[in-house]
Structure formats: structure tokens, C-alpha cells
KOLGULUM-99517 format. One line per 2 residues: number of its first residue (from 1); their letters; for each residue x, y, z of C-alpha. Coordinates in steps of 0.1 Angstrom, whole numbers. Example, Ala and Ser with C-alpha at 12.3 -4.5 7.8 and 13.67 -1.06 7.14 Angstrom:
1	as	123 -45 78 | 137 -11 71
END
This chain:
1	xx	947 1247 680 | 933 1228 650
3	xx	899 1251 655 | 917 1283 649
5	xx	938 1269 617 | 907 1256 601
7	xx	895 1291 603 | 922 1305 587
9	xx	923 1283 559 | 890 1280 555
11	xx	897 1319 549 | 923 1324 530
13	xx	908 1338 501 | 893 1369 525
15	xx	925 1374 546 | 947 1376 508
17	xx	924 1407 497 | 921 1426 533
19	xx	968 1420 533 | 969 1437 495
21	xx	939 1470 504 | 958 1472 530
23	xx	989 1472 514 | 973 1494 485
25	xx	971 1519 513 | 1008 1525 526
27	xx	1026 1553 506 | 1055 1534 507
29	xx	1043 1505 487 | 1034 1505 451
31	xx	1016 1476 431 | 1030 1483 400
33	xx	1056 1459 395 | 1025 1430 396
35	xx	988 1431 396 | 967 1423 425
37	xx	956 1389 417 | 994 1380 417
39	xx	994 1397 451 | 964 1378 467
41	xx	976 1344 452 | 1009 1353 468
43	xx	991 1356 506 | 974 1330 497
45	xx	999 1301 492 | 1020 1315 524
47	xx	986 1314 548 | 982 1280 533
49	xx	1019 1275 541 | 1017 1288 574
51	xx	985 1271 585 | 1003 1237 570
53	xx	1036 1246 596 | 1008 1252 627
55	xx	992 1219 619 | 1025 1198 618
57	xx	1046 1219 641 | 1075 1224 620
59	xx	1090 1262 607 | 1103 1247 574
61	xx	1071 1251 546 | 1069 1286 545
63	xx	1107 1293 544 | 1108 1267 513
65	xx	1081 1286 499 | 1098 1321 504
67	xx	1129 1302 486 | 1099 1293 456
69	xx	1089 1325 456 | 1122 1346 451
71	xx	1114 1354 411 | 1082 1370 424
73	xx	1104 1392 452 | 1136 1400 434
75	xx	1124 1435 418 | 1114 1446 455
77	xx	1135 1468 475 | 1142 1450 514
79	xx	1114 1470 529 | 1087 1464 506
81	xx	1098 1426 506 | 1096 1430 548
83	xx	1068 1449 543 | 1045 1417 526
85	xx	1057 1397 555 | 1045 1427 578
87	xx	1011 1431 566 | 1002 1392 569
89	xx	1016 1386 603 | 989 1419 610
91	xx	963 1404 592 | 966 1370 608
93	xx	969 1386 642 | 940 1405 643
95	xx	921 1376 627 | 930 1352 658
97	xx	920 1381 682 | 884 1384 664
99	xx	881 1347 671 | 856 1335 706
101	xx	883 1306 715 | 917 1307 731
103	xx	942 1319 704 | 972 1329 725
105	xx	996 1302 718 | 989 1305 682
107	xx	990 1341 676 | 1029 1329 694
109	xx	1039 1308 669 | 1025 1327 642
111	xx	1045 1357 651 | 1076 1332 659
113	xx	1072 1318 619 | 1068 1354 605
115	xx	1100 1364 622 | 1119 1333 609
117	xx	1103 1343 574 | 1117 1379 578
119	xx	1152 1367 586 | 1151 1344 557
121	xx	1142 1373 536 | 1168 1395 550
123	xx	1195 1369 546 | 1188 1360 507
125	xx	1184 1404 501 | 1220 1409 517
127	xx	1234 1376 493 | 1219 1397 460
129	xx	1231 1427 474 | 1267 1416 479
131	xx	1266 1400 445 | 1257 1431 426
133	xx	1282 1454 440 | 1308 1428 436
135	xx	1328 1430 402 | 1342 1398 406
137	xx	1314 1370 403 | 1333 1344 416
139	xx	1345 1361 447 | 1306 1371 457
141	xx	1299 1334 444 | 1323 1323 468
143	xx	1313 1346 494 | 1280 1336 493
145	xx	1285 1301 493 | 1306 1307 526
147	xx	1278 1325 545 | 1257 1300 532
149	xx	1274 1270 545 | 1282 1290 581
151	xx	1243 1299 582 | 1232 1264 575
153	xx	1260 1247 602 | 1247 1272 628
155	xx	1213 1260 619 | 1221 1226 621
157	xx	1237 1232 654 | 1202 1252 669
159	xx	1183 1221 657 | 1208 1195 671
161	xx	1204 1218 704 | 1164 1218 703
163	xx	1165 1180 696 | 1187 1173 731
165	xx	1161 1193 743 | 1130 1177 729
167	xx	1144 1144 736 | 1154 1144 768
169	xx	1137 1123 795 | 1135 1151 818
171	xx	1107 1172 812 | 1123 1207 802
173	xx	1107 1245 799 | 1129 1269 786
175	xx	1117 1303 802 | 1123 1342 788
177	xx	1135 1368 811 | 1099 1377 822
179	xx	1094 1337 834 | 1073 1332 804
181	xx	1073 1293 790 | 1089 1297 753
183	xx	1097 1258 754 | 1083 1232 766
185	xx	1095 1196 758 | 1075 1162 754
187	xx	1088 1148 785 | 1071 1179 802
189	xx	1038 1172 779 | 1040 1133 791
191	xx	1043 1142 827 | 1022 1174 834
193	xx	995 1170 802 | 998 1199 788
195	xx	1010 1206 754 | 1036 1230 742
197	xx	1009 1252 723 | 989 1252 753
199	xx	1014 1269 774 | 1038 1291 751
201	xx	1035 1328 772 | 1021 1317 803
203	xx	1042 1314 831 | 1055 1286 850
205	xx	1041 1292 883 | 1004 1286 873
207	xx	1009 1249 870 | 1024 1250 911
209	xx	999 1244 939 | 1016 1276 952
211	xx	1030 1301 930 | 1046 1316 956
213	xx	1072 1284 960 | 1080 1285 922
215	xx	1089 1321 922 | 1110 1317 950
217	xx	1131 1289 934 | 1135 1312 903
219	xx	1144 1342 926 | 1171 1322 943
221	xx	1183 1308 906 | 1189 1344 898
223	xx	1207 1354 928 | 1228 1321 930
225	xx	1230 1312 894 | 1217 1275 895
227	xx	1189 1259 920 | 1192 1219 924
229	xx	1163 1190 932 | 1140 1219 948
231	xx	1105 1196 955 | 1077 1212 951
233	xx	1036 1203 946 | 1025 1208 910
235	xx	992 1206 892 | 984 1181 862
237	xx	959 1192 832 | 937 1168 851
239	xx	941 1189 882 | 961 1160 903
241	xx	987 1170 924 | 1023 1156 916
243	xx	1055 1162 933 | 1081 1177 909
245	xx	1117 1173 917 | 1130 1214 901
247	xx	1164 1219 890 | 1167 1257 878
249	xx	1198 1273 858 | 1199 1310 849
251	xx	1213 1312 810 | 1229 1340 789
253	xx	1205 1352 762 | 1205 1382 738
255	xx	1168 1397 746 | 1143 1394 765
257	xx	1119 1375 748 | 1151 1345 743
259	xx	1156 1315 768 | 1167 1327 803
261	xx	1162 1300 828 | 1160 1261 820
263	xx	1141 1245 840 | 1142 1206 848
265	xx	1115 1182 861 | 1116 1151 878
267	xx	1086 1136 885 | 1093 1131 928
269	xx	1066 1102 938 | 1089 1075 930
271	xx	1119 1092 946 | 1098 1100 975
273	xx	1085 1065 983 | 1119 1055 978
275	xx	1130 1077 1004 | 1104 1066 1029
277	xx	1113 1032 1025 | 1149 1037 1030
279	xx	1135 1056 1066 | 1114 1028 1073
281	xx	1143 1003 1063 | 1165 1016 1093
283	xx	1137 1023 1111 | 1131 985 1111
285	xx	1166 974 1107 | 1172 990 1139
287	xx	1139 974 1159 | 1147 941 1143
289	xx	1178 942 1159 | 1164 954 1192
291	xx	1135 928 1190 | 1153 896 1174
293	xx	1174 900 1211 | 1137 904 1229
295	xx	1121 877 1215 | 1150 851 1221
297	xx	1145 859 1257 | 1110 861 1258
299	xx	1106 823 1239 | 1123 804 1261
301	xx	1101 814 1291 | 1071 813 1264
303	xx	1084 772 1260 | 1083 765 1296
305	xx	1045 782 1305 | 1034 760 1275
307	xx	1053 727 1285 | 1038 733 1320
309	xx	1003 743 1310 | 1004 713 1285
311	xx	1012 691 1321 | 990 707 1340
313	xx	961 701 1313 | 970 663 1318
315	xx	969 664 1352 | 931 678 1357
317	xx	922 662 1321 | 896 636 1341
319	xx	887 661 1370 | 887 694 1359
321	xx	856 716 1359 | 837 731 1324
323	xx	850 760 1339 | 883 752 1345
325	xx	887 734 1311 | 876 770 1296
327	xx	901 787 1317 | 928 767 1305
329	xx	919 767 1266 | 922 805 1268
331	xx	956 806 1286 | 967 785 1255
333	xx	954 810 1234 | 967 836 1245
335	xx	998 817 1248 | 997 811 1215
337	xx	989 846 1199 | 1024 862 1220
339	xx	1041 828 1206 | 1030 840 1171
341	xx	1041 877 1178 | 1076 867 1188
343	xx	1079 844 1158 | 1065 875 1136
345	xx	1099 896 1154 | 1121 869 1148
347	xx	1114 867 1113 | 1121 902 1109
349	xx	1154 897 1124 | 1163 870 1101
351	xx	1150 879 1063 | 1183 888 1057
353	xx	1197 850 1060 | 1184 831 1032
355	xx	1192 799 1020 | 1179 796 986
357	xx	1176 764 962 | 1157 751 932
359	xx	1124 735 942 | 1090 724 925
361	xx	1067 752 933 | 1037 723 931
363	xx	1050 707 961 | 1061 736 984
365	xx	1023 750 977 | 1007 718 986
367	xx	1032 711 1019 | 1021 749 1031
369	xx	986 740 1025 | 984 710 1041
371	xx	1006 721 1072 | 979 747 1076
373	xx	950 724 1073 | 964 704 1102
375	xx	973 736 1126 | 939 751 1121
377	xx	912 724 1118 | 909 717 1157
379	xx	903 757 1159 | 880 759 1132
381	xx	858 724 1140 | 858 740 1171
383	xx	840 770 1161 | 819 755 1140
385	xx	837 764 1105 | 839 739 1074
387	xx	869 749 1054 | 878 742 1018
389	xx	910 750 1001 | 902 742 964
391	xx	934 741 945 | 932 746 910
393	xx	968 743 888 | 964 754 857
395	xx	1000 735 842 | 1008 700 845
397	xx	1044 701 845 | 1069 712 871
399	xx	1072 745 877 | 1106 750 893
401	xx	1119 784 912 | 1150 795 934
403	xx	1135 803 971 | 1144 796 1004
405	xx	1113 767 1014 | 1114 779 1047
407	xx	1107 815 1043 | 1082 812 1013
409	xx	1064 785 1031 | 1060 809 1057
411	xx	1049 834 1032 | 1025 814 1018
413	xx	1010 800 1054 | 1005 837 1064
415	xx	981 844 1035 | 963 815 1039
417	xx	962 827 1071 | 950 860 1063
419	xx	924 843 1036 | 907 825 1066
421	xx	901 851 1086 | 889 875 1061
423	xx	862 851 1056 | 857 836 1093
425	xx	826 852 1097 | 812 828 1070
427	xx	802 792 1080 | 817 776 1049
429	xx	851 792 1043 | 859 789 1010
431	xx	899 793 994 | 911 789 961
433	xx	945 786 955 | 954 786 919
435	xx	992 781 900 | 998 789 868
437	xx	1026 802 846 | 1030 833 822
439	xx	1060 853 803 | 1087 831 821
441	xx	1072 839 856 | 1054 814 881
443	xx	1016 834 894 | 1000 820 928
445	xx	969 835 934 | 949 828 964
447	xx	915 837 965 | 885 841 993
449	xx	847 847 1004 | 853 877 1027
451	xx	836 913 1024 | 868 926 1006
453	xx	891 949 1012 | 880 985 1019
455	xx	900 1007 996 | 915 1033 1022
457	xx	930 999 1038 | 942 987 1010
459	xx	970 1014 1003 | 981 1009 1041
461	xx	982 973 1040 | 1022 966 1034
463	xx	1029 996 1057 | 1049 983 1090
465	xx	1031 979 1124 | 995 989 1104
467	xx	970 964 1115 | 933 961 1113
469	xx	932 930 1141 | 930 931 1174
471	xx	964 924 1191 | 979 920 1159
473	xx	1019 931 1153 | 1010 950 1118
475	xx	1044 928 1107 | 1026 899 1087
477	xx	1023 914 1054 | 1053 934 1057
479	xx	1071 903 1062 | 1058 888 1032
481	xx	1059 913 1009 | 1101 916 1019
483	xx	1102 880 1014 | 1088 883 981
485	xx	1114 913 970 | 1140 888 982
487	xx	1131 863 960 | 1130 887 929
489	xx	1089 888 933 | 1063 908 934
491	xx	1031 905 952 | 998 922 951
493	xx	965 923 972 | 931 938 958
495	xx	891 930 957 | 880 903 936
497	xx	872 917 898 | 841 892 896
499	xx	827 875 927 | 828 882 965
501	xx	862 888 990 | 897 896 981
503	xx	925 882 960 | 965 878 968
505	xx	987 875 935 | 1024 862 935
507	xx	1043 862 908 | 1083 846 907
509	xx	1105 841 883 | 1112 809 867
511	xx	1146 790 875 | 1167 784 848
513	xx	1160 755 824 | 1191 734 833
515	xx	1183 736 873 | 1150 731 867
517	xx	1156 699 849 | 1178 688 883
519	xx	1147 690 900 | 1123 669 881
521	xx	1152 640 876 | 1155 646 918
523	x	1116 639 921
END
């Protein structure tokens, strides 16, 4: 809008002397009582007004100027005073309409300001009216004072009423009886990217996806009254989609071109993902149930294959065949990989039982690390893979949080895990594992040399039973990521910003000072 206002300030001069010929025209206006300079200099100062109310948004300069101005209009009859205001608001009309850009919303407010100006007018012309056909001065003194105190609360109350409005954390449009915007808030400016001016006289249902949805929810508003939490698909300014949560409530107004429906928007995306992860909450609840039973049955025949597989591997250690020795090895394998699925159930059965205490970070990082190292190096010497698992602690002192050792130790073995074999396909595997504190919260990040993450996996990554290995459960990060929520944290997995593979960050919150100090007397 600031194009269009430059214009008309930049033109003031021209649009002063084309408002008094053409008020040197009408028969029913006379230029008598002043000369035409003091008429152009009048247009003048309220186009400079106006333009200074467009810039800033406000309705207030050219009403105090009117006020100013009330020696220059007091020898005027109403409609000659009405008929100043009259031939401006044509003037600045048409000029807008000559202009080659978008001057809609302005051409709105302009015509909104003029209005206001007229009824200001009006207002002062009945006060001097009143006054001279009352004898008694002080009564119309009185009498004026009361209007005047009853038009300024009523005021006060309309702006107290737009300020609710404009304040709100809801985004709010306020439409006329024809659906056409004549309010739009800056909760609706901050969530949809459009600003008021931009969408004054347009209607609402050319921001939806499909119009057709919007005016059905304002149909059904004016049949039933009020419309609650409809969700539908809107468009941004930057032409994303966005899920709006629509509350619609038909309102009593005076004309057509007042408010008639208020509208309320809630952005939905949060509200929706919250919804899907209550589903998948009793989804899982449910299957945890179901499968905590399963996999107690299943381990205990697991125990005895392994306990017989680990005799039987003693008894043809000196005489069994390459082949047989092969044979074996992959029976313990695969052993082990439904051992590690039933373990993965279990857990989910049990993140609700949690048994939390205050323990040195340091030490519960290096146990998991080295408890990993031992598992995995007969594997990985095996197939020919050096590992190194650089740890790099960037605070000397003890950094003490509440968890529960057993479940963030397996947290922390299953993204080693996952580190590893993100990168098995390189000969040196190489993981850094770096601790470090900031604003009162403890940050693990664990680091590899793998390709990365691809980005379309990335956003799946966390979902339940989603797996990009072969035979795998799709539970592992699930599991980690709920452990983390229990413990107040928060984790996140993305690409490396510099450098090759991808990066895990966990961040927890710091035990209190006074626990914290139990456990370094304690070590």
C-alpha cells in the first residue's frame, strides 16, 4: 500500500485544485465565504492527513484535523460542510482507480476514513445547532457535554471491542453479510501471511484449498447459528497448505456492509499430530499389552534353544566341519536377532515402570559405551571392521540428571547401535560421542560416517513399526524417543551440517543443584 500513498502525496497539490473546480461546478456550493487558495490548502492538509492515517493504520489524524479546522467550517451549512468531504473521497477514488497496481484495499479504507470524517462532521453540526436554538446556554452547554461524554464512552467501548479483537491469539476475520473480510486480526496476519489491507473486500473462501468447504461451513453457520472446530485445508501467502481448525458464529449487525459472521482460526497441525499420537498411543498400548504376554512365552523357549545350541557347539567344537561350524554361527544369529525382537516388545510393555534416580551422566555414557564395545567387537573383528568411538566431553565437572540407568542405557546402546550400522559398509567405522551442557540442559550428541539420512526417511523415522532394515521391528527409535519424553527430553535425528553421515542430539534437563551435589560426594 505504501506505492499508492506515495502517489497521493506526492500529488496533493493536483488532487486540491481538481476537489475545488470541481466543487466550483455544483450549484449548490458557492466559494464565496473563502477564496480558493484557502480551499485547496484545506484539501490539502486533509490528503496529507489522510495519507498520514493509511501509512500508520490509525482513523485518528484526520478527525483531529477536522476538530483544527472547525473556524474554517462553522459559516457552512451541513451539506456544503458534507459536501467537501464528498468531493475528496471522489477525487481520491478515481485517483486510485487511474493507478496500474492493486488499489482495492485502499480505496476501502479510504472510503472507511471519509465516512468516519462525515459522522464527525455531522456530530459537531447537530452540537452548534442545539446550542443556537437553545435560550438557555447552560442547559445546551450541559447537553452537549452529555452527548459528548456518551459518544466518547461508546467510542471507548468500540475500541476496547476491536482491541479484544486485534489481540486475541486466535486468528479472527470479521465478515459482512455478503462474506466479504472487513477485519482481519494479527493473529490471522501471523498464521496465514496476509495482511489486513491485503484482504479487506475479498472473501474468505479464496484463501481455502476448496471454496466449496468454506461456503458450506458459513451456509450451515447461518442455518444453525454457530459452526464449531470445522477442519478444513487452507492456503498461506506462500501457497502452503495448512489445516485450519474453523469456528463460525452468525452476529446481529445493522447493514450490510457491518460485521455478520466472526470467524475463528486455529492453526490444526499441532492438534492433528496430537490426535494421531493419542491413536497410535492405544494403538500401541493395546499391542504392548498383547505382545509383553507373547514375548514372555516366547523367551523362555528362546533360553533353552540357546543354552542347548551353546552345548551342542561344545560338543562338536574339536570335530565339527567348516560347514557345520558355519551352520551353527547362523543358528546363533538368527537366534539372536528374534532374542533382540522380543526384548524390543518387552521394552514396550514396560516404559511405563520407571525407576528414576540422580546419576553422573559421564559415567552412565561411558558404561553404555563400553558395554557395547564388548557385545559387538567379536561381530565386527569378525567381518573385518575396526571401530572407534571417540568421546569428546566438552565439561569437566559432573553433569548430574534424574533417569532411570536402565532404560537410558538402553537408549543410548540403541543409537550406538544404529550409528554402527549406518556406517557398516565402511572399513573404519568411525563414532563420536560428545557431552556438553547448555541453558541448564545436558546435550549428547552422537555422530557417524554413514551416507546420511535420506530426507523422505527422515520424517518417518520415530513412526511405530517403520523400518528401513531387513527383519527389523520398526520399534527401536520409537522406544527411544518415549524414553526420552519420559525423562522430560527431547531428541532429534538429522544429516551432519559439515562433514559426512548423520547426527543424534539428546538434550535432558539438569537435576537440581542440591541432588546433584549428593552425587559427586557419593563418587
Amino acid at each position: 500500500m505504501r506505492k499508492e500513498v506515495q502517489i497521493l502525496q506526492e500529488t496533493a497539490a493536483d488532487l486540491a485544485r481538481e476537489a475545488t473546480a470541481l466543487l466550483n461546478d455544483q450549484i449548490n456550493f458557492s466559494l464565496e465565504k473563502f477564496t480558493e487558495k484557502e480551499l485547496r490548502d484545506f484539501f490539502k492538509i486533509l490528503i496529507h492527513e489522510i495519507c498520514l492515517d493509511l501509512s500508520e493504520e490509525v482513523f485518528e489524524r484526520t478527525r483531529k484535523v477536522l476538530l483544527k479546522q472547525s473556524d474554517f467550517l462553522q459559516d457552512l451549512r451541513i451539506d456544503e460542510r458534507l459536501r467537501l468531504m464528498l468531493t475528496l473521497k471522489k477525487v481520491l477514488l478515481k485517483a486510485l482507480a487511474s493507478m496500474n497496481i492493486y488499489t482495492s484495499s485502499t480505496a476501502l479504507r479510504v472510503s472507511e476514513l471519509i465516512d468516519e470524517s462525515l459522522i464527525e462532521i455531522a456530530y459537531n453540526y447537530e452540537i452548534e445547532v442545539m446550542k443556537s436554538e437553545t435560550s438557555d446556554e447552560l442547559v445546551a452547554d450541559e447537553i452537549a457535554d452529555e452527548l459528548y461524554k456518551t459518544r466518547r464512552k461508546l467510542e471507548r467501548q468500540k475500541k476496547f471491542i476491536n482491541s479484544l479483537l486485534e489481540n486475541s491469539p486466535d486468528a479472527i476475520a470479521l465478515l459482512d453479510a455478503r462474506r466479504k473480510i472487513v477485519m482481519w486480526n494479527a493473529a490471522a496476519s501471523e498464521l496465514f501471511g496476509y495482511k489486513q489491507a491485503q484482504l479487506l473486500g475479498k472473501a474468505l473462501e479464496k484463501l481455502a484449498v476448496e471454496e466449496s468447504l468454506v461456503r458450506s461451513v458459513l451456509k450451515e453457520a447461518e442455518k444453525k447459528g454457530k459452526v464449531f472446530g470445522a477442519e478444513l485445508p487452507m492456503t498461506t501467502q506462500d501457497q502452503q497448505q495448512l489445516p485450519v481448525s474453523m469456528s463460525v458464529s452468525e452476529i446481529e449487525s445493522a447493514s450490510e456492509k457491518e460485521a455478520n459472521f466472526l470467524v475463528v482460526m486455529r492453526d490444526a497441525s499441532e492438534l492433528r499430530k496430537m490426535r494421531d499420537k493419542v491413536i497410535d498411543a492405544e494403538r500401541l498400548s493395546a499391542m504392548a499389552k498383547i505382545a509383553g504376554a507373547v514375548a514372555h512365552e516366547v523367551r523362555n523357549p528362546l533360553n533353552s534353544i540357546m543354552l542347548n545350541l551353546d552345548l551342542l557347539e561344545d560338543e562338536l567344537s574339536t570335530r565339527a566341519s567348516e560347514r557345520l561350524t558355519k551352520q551353527l554361527a547362523i543358528f546363533r544369529e538368527e537366534i539372536e536377532k528374534l532374542n533382540a525382537i522380543v526384548t524390543n516388545y518387552l521394552s514396550l510393555s514396560r516404559l511405563t515402570k520407571s525407576d528414576f534416580k540422580v546419576k553422573s551422566l559421564r559415567t552412565v555414557l561411558d558404561n553404555a559405551i563400553e558395554r557395547y564395545q564388548q557385545s559387538a567387537s567379536e561381530r565386527l573383528a569378525k567381518d573385518g571392521k575396526n571401530l572407534i568411538i571417540d568421546k569428546r566431553y566438552d565439561v569437566q565437572k559432573t553433569i548430574s540428571v534424574m533417569i532411570d540407568e536402565n532404560q537410558f542405557s538402553r537408549a543410548l546402546f540403541n543409537l550406538i547401535q544404529n550409528a554402527v550400522e549406518a556406517a557398516y559398509k565402511e572399513k573404519n567405522i568411525k563414532i563420536d560421542v560428545m557431552l556438553s551442557e547448555k541453558e541448564n540442559c545436558a546435550v549428547i550428541e552422537i555422530h557417524d560416517n554413514g551416507d546420511g539420512i535420506p530426507e523422505d526417511v527422515r520424517e518417518k523415522l520415530f513412526t511405530p513399526f517403520f523400518s528401513t532394515k531387513s527383519g527389523g521391528t520398526g520399534l527401536g527409535l520409537y522406544i527411544v524417543r518415549e524414553i526420552l519424553e519420559t525423562h522430560r527430553g527431547e531428541i532429534d535425528l538429522r544429516n551432519r551440517p559439515t562433514g559426512k553421515g548423520a547426527m543424534v542430539r539428546l538434550t535432558l534437563p539438569l537435576a537440581d543443584a542440591s541432588r546433584a551435589e549428593s552425587v559427586i560426594n557419593d563418587a
